[in-house]
C-alpha positions as CSV (number, residue, x, y, z in Angstrom):
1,X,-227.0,92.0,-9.2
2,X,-226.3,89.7,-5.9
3,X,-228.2,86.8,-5.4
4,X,-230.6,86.4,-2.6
5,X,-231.6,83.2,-0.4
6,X,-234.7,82.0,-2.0
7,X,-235.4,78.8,-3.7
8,X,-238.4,79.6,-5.0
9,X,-239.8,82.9,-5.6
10,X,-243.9,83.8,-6.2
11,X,-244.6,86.8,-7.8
12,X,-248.2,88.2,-7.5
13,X,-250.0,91.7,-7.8
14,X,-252.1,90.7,-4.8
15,X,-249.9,88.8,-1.8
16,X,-251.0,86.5,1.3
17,X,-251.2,90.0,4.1
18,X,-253.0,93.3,3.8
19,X,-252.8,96.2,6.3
20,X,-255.6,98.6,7.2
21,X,-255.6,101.4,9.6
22,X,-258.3,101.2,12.3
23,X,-260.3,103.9,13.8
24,X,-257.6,104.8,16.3
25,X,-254.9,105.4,14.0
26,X,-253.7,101.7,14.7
27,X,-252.3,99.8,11.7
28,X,-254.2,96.1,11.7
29,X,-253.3,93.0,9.0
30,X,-255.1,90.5,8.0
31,X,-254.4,87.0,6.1
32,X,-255.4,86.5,3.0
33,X,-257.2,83.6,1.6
34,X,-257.5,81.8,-1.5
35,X,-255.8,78.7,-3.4
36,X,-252.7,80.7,-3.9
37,X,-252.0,81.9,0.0
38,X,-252.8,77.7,0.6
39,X,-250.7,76.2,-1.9
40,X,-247.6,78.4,-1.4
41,X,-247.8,77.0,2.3
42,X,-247.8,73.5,1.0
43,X,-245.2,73.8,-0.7
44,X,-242.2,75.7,1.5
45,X,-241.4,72.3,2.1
46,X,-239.5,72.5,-1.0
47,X,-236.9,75.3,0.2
48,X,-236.4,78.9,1.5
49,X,-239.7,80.6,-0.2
50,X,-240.6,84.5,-0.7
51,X,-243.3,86.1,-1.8
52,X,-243.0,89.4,-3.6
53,X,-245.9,91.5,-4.1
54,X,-247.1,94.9,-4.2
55,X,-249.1,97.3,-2.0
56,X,-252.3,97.8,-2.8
57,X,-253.1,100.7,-0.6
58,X,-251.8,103.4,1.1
59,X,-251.8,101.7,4.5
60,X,-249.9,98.6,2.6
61,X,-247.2,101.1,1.1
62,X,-246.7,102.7,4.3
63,X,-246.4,99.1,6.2
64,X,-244.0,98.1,3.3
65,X,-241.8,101.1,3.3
66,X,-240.8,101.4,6.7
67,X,-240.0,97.6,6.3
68,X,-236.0,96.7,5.4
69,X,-236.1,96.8,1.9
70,X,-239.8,95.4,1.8
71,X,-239.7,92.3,3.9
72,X,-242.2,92.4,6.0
73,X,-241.1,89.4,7.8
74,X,-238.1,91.0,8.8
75,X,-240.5,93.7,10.4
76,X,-241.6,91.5,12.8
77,X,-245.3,90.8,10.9
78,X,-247.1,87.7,11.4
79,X,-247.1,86.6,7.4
80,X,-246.8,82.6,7.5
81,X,-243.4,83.2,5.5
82,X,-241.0,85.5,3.7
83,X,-242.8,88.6,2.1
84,X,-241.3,91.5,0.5
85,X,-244.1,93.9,-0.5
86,X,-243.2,96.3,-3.3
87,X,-244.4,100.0,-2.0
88,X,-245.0,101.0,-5.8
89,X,-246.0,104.7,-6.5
90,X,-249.8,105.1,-6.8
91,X,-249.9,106.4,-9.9
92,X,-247.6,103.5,-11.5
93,X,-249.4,100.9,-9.6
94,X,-253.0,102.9,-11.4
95,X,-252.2,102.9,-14.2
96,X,-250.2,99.0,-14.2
97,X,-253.4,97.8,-12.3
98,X,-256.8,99.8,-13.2
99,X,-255.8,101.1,-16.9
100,X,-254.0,98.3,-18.8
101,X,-254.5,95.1,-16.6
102,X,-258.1,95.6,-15.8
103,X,-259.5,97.9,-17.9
104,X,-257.5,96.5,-21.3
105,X,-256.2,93.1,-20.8
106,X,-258.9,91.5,-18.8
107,X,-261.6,93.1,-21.1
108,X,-259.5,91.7,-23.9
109,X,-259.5,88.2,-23.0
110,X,-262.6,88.2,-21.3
111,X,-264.3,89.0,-24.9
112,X,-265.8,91.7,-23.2
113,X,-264.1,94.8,-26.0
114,X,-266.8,96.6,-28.5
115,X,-264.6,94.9,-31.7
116,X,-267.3,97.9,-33.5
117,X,-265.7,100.7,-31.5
118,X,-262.9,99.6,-30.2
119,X,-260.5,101.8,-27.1
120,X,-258.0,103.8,-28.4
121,X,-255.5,102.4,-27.5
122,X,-253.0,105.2,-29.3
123,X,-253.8,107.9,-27.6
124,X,-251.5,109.8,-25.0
125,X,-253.6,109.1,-21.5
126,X,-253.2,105.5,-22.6
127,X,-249.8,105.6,-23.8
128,X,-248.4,107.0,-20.2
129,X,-250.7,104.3,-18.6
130,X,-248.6,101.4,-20.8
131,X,-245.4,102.9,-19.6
132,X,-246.8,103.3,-16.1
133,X,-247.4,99.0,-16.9
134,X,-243.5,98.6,-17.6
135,X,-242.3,100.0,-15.1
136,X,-244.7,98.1,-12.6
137,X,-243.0,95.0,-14.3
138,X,-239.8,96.2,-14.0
139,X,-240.0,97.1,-9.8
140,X,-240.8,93.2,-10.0
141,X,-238.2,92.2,-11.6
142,X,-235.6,94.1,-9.9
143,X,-236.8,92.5,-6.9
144,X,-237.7,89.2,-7.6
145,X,-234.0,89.1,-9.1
146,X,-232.6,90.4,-5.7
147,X,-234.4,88.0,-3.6
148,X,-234.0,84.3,-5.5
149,X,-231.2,82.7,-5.1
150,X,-228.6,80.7,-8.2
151,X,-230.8,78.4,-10.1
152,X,-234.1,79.3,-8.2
153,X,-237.4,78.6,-9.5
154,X,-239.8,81.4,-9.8
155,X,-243.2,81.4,-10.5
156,X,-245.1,84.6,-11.6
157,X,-249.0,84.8,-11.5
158,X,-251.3,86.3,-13.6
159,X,-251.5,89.1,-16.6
160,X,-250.5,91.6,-14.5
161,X,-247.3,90.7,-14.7
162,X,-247.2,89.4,-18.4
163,X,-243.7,91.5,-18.8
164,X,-242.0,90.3,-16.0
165,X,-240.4,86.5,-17.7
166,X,-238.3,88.7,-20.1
167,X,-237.3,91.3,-18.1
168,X,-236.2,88.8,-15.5
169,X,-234.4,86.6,-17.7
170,X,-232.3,89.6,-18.8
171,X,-231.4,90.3,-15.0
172,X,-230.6,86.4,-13.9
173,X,-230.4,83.9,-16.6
174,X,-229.6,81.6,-14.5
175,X,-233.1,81.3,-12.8
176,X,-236.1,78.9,-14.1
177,X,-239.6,81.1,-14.9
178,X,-242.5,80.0,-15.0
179,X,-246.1,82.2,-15.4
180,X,-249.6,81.3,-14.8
181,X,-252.4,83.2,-16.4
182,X,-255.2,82.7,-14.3
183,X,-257.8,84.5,-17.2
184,X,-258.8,82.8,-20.3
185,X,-256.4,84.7,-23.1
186,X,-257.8,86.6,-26.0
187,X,-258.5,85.5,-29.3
188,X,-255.8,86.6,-32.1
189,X,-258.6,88.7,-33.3
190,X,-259.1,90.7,-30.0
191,X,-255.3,90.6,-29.4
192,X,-254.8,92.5,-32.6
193,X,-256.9,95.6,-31.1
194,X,-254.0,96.5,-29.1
195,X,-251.1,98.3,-31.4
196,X,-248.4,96.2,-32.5
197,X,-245.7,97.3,-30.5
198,X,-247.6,96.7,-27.1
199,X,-249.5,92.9,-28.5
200,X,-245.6,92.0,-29.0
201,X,-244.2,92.9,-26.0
202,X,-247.1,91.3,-24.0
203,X,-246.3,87.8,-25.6
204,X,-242.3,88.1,-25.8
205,X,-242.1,89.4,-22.4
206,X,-244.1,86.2,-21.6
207,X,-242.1,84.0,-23.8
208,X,-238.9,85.1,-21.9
209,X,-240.4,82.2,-19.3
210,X,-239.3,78.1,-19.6
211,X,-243.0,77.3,-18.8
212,X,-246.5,78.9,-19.5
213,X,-249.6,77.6,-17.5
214,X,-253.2,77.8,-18.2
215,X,-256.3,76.5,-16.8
216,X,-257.4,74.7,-20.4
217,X,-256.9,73.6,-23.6
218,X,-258.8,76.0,-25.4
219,X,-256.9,79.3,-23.4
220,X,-253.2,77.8,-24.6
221,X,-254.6,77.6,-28.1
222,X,-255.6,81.1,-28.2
223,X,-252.5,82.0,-26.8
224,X,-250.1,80.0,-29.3
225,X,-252.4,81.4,-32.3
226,X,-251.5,84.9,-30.9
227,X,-248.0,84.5,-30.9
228,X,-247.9,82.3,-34.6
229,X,-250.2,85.6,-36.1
230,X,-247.7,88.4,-34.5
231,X,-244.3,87.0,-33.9
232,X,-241.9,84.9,-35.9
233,X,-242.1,81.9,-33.6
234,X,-241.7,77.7,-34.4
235,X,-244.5,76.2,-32.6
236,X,-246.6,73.0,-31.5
237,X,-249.6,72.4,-29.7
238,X,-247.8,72.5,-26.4
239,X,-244.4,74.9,-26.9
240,X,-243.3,77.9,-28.8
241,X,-240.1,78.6,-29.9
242,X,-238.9,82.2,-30.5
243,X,-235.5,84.4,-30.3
244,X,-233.3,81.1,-30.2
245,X,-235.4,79.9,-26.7
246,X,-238.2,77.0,-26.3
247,X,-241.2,77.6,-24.0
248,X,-243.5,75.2,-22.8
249,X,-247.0,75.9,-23.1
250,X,-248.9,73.7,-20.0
251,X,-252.2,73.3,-19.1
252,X,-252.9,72.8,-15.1
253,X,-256.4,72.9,-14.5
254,X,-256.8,74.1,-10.6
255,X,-259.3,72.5,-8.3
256,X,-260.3,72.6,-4.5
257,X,-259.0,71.1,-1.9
258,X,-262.0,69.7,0.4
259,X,-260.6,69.7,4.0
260,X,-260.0,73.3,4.7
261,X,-262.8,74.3,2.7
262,X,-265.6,72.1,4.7
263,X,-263.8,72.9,7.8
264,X,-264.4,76.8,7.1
265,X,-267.6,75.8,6.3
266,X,-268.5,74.1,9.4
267,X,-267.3,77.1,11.3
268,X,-270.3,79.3,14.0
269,X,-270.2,81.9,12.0
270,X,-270.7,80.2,8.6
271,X,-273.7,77.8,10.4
272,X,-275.6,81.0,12.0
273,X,-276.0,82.2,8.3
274,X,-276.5,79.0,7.0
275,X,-279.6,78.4,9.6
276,X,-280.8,81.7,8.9
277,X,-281.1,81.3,5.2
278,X,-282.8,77.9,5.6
279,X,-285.2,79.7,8.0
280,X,-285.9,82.3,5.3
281,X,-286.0,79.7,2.3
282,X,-288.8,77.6,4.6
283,X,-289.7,74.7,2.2
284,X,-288.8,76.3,-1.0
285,X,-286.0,75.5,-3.7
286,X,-283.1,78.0,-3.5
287,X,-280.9,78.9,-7.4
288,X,-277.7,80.0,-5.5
289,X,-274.5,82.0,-7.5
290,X,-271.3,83.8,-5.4
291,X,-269.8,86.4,-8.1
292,X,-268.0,89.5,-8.0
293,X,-269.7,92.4,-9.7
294,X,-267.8,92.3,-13.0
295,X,-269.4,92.1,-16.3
296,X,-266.9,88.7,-17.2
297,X,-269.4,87.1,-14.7
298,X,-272.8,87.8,-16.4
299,X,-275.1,88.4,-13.9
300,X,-277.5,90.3,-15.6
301,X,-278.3,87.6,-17.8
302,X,-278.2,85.2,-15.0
303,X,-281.2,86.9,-13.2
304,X,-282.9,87.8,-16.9
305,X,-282.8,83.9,-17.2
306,X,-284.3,84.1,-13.5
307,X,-287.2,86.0,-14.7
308,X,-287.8,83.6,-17.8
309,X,-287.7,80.4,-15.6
310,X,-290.6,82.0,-13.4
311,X,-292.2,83.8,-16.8
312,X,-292.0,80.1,-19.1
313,X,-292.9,77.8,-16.2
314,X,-294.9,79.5,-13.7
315,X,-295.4,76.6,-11.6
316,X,-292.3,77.6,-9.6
317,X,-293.7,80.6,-8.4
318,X,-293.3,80.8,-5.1
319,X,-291.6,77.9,-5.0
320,X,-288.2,78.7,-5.5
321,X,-285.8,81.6,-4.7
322,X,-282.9,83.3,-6.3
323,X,-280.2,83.4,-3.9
324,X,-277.1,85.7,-5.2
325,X,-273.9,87.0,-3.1
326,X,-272.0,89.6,-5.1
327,X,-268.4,90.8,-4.0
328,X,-268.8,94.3,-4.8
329,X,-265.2,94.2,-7.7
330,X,-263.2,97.3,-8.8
331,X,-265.6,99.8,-8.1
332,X,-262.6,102.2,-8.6
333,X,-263.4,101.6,-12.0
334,X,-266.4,103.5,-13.6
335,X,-267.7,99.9,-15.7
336,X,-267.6,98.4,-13.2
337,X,-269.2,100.9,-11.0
338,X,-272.1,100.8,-13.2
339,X,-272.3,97.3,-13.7
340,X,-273.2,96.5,-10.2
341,X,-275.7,99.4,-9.9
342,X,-277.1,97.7,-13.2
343,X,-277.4,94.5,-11.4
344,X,-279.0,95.8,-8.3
345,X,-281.6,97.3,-10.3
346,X,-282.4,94.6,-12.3
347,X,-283.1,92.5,-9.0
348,X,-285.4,95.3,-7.7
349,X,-287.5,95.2,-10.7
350,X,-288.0,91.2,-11.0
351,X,-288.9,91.7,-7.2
352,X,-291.6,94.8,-8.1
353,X,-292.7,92.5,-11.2
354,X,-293.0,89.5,-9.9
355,X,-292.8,89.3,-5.8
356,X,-295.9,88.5,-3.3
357,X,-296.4,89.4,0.4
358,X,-295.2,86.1,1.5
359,X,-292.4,85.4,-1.4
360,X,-289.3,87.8,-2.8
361,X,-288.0,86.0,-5.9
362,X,-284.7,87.7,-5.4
363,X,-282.6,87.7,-2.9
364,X,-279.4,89.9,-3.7
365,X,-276.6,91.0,-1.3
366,X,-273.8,93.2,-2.3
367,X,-271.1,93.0,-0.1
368,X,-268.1,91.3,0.9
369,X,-268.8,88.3,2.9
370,X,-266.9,85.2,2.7
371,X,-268.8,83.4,5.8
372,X,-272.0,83.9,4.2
373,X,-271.1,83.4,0.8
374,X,-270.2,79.8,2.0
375,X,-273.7,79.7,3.9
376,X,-275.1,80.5,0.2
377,X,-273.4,77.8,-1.6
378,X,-273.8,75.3,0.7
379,X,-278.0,76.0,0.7
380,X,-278.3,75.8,-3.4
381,X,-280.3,73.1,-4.7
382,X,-278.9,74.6,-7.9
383,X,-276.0,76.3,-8.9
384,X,-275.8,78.8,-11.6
385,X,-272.2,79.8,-13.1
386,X,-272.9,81.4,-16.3
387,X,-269.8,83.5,-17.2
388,X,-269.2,85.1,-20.8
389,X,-265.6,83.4,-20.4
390,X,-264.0,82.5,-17.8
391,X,-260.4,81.7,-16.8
392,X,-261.4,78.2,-14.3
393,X,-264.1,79.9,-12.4
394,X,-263.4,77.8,-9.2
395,X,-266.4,78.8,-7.2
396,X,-268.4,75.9,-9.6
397,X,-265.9,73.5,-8.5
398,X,-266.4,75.2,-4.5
399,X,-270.0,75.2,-4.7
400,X,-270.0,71.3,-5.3
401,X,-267.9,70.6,-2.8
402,X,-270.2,72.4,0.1
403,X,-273.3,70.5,-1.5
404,X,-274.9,67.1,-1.5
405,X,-276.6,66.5,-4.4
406,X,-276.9,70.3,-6.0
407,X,-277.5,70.4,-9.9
408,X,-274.6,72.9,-11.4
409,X,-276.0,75.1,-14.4
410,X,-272.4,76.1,-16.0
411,X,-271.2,78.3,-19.0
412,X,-270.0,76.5,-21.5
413,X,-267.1,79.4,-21.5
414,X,-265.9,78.8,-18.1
415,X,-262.6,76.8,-18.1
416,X,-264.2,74.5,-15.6
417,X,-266.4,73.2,-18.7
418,X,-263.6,71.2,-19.5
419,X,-263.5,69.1,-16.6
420,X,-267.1,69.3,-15.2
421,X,-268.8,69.7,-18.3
422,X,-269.8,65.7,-18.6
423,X,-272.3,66.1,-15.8
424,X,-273.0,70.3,-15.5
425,X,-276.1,71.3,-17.7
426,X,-273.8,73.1,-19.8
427,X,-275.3,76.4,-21.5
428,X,-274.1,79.6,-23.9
429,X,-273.6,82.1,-21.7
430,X,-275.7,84.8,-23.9
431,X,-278.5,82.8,-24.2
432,X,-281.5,83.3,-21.6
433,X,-283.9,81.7,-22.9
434,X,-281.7,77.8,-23.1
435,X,-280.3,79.2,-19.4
436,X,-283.8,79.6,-18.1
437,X,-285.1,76.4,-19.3
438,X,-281.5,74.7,-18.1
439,X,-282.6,76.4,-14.2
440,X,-286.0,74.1,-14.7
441,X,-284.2,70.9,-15.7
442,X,-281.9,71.3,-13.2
443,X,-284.9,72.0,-10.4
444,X,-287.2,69.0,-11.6
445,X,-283.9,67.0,-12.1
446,X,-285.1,63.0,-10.4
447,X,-283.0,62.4,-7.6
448,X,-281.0,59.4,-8.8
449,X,-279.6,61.5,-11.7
450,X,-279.0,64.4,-9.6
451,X,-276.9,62.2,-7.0
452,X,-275.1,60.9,-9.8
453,X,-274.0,63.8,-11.2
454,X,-273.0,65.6,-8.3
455,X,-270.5,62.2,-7.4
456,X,-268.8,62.8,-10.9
457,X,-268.6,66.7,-10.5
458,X,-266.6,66.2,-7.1
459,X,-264.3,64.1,-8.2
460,X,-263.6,66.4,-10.6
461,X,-263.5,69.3,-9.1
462,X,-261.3,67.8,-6.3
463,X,-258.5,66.3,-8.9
464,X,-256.1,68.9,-8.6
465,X,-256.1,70.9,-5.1
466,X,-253.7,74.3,-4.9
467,X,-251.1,72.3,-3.4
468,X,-250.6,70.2,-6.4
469,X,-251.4,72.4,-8.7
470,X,-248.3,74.7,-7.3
471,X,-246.4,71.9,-6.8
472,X,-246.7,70.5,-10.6
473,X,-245.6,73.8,-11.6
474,X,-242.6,73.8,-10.1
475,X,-242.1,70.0,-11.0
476,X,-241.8,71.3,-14.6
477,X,-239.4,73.9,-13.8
């Protein structure tokens, strides 16, 4: 297979450019955002860069296909760098992306699977989904093997792409792999749900890589325990060794990076909501949260623990408000669907239950709106992360960084637990009633204790922006 130009090569389901048709039949991009789209641009620096990626609609397939073989740079598109977008067939890139990453693996290691009444995972429609999952993997790795050059580095994100360090290896051993898993991973007890053939392919096609990242501690461990309970492997607390190879297991624990972030922040549009919320919120307290509508994220029981903060201490009755921005997530997805229906309802009926003339205890907006979803965040007097687990959950570490002094009411699940859990009121994610009375520590919290807190939670959550954190990754490689 002949080598391409790139030094480093990042491999992602979702990449830095999307394409949507407008009303007139005219094909529009637009950048995308996130630590990952920042920290690859920090570190270019380092040599000839591509990003390979695949389309995620049929506007992005169309864009991609007409492009020579992929690149869309080379199509004259304004993408900050070297793309080549993989135009994978919509119903490989369905069943990859809905059926086994998001409807099996990231219910799997987000403890979210019945262990009672577990999927089938044996049965035909799921079967043709898992090869549909292989052969996603392999387009990647046929292309990510054309593009880097001798001795590059790659680095693969996320479960989607679990298969990918084997099946590149096999094409250019001469490359250095690395994988991130951005989720928490499953417990071996989960993990075994899944039949043994798949469960083993999932970690040896991962164990094809020379590094392994995760956000913490506790996500490695699961991960190593999986592979020592199903594989004949040598291992320690930070490597595994199987099929004559040694991989290293690392932990980098992603943070913010506060300049762009505040700058965005101090942006009209941004401010405009900001002072319209602060108009609306008048003189009361506001509990802000910015989720998708996932069941990983927990909302239900955030606003059930709502309800029992205004329920056990009615003295914040029409005091405080409930401020929640949720991304509307995978609504392709019937759970999902359902989920965020579930959610709206709930927030009607604490509203019908417990609202006034002159006070709305909830105030919930579905939609996708990253300007006023900073505006949120930056208005909380409290900030309530409460997932069931959770890979980092950077939006904690966000929400601190856009506040003064706010109090952060975190799941003790979250990977961000491990580095802001010192001054977060910590809490079990299932419990309402310790959540609710964490929501009325947090709002009668004395001001020299708040302050105090907050200083220790931004330097956490500042230790390791995405250009670090990218760039340590490829150190190790």
């Amino acid at each position: 297979m002949t080598s391409g130009m790139a030094k480093i090569v990042i491999a992602s389901n979702r990449g830095p450019i999307a394409f949507h048709r407008d009303d007139d039949g005219r094909v529009t991009e637009s950048r995308g955002g996130g630590g990952l789209v920042s920290g690859l641009a920090a570190v270019r620096s380092e040599g000839a860069t591509v990003w390979v990626c695949a389309a995620l609609s049929d506007d992005d397939r169309a864009v991609a296909a007409s492009a020579p073989a992929g690149r869309l740079d080379r199509a004259g598109h304004d993408t900050g760098g070297a793309v080549r977008m993989l135009p994978i067939e919509p119903a490989t890139y369905e069943a990859a992306y809905n059926v086994v990453s998001n409807t099996t693996l990231w219910y799997l290691h987000h403890g979210l699977i019945d262990n009672a009444n577990p999927p089938d995972y044996e049965n035909a429609e799921w079967r043709r989904a898992w090869t549909g999952y292989v052969d996603y993997n392999t387009e990647f790795a046929d292309a990510v093997a054309e593009e880097a050059a001798p001795g590059a580095r790659v680095l693969a994100q996320d479960y989607h792409l679990t298969l990918l360090p084997e099946l590149l290896r096999s094409r250019r051993p001469d490359v250095r792999i690395g994988l991130f898993t951005h989720t928490p991973w499953s417990t071996p007890e989960n993990f075994a749900l899944l039949p043994d053939d798949v469960a083993r392919a999932l970690l040896t096609g991962m164990l094809g890589a020379d590094t392994l990242g995760f956000h913490s501690p506790r996500w490695a461990k699961d991960f190593i325990a999986c592979c020592a309970r199903l594989l004949d492997v040598d291992h320690d607390d930070s490597s595994v060794r199987h099929g004559g190879r040694t991989t290293a297991v690392r932990i980098y624990p992603l943070g913010v990076d506060p300049e762009p972030l505040l700058e965005r922040a101090a942006q009209p549009d941004v401010a405009a909501d900001r002072d319209a919320l602060k108009a609306e919120l008048a003189d009361r307290k506001a509990i802000v949260r910015v989720d998708r509508t996932e069941p990983s994220k927990n909302l239900a029981r955030g606003l059930e623990a709502f309800r029992r903060l205004l329920d056990d201490h009615p003295e914040h009755r029409q005091h405080v408000v409930h401020v929640a921005m949720a991304y509307p997530s995978r609504q392709d997805i019937a759970d999902y669907r359902d989920y965020t229906a579930y959610v709206e309802d709930l927030a009607k009926l604490i509203n019908a239950e417990l609202g006034t003339a002159g006070w709305t205890p909830v105030e919930l907006q579905v939609r996708n709106d990253y300007a006023e979803s900073l505006a949120v965040l930056g208005a909380g007097d409290v900030v309530l992360v409460n997932p069931v687990r959770d890979g980092m959950n950077l939006v904690a570490k966000e929400a601190i960084v856009l506040t003064d002094d706010a109090v952060l009411v975190l799941s003790r699940e979250a990977g961000a637990a491990d580095e802001l859990g010192g001054a977060a009121l910590l809490v079990d994610p299932y419990d309402v009633a310790a959540t609710a009375q964490a929501l009325h520590d947090a709002l009668v919290m004395p001001e020299a204790e708040r302050t105090r807190r907050h200083a220790e939670l931004r330097k956490a959550a500042i230790a390791m922006p995405p250009h670090e954190w990218l760039a340590a990754q490829l150190a190790d490689l």
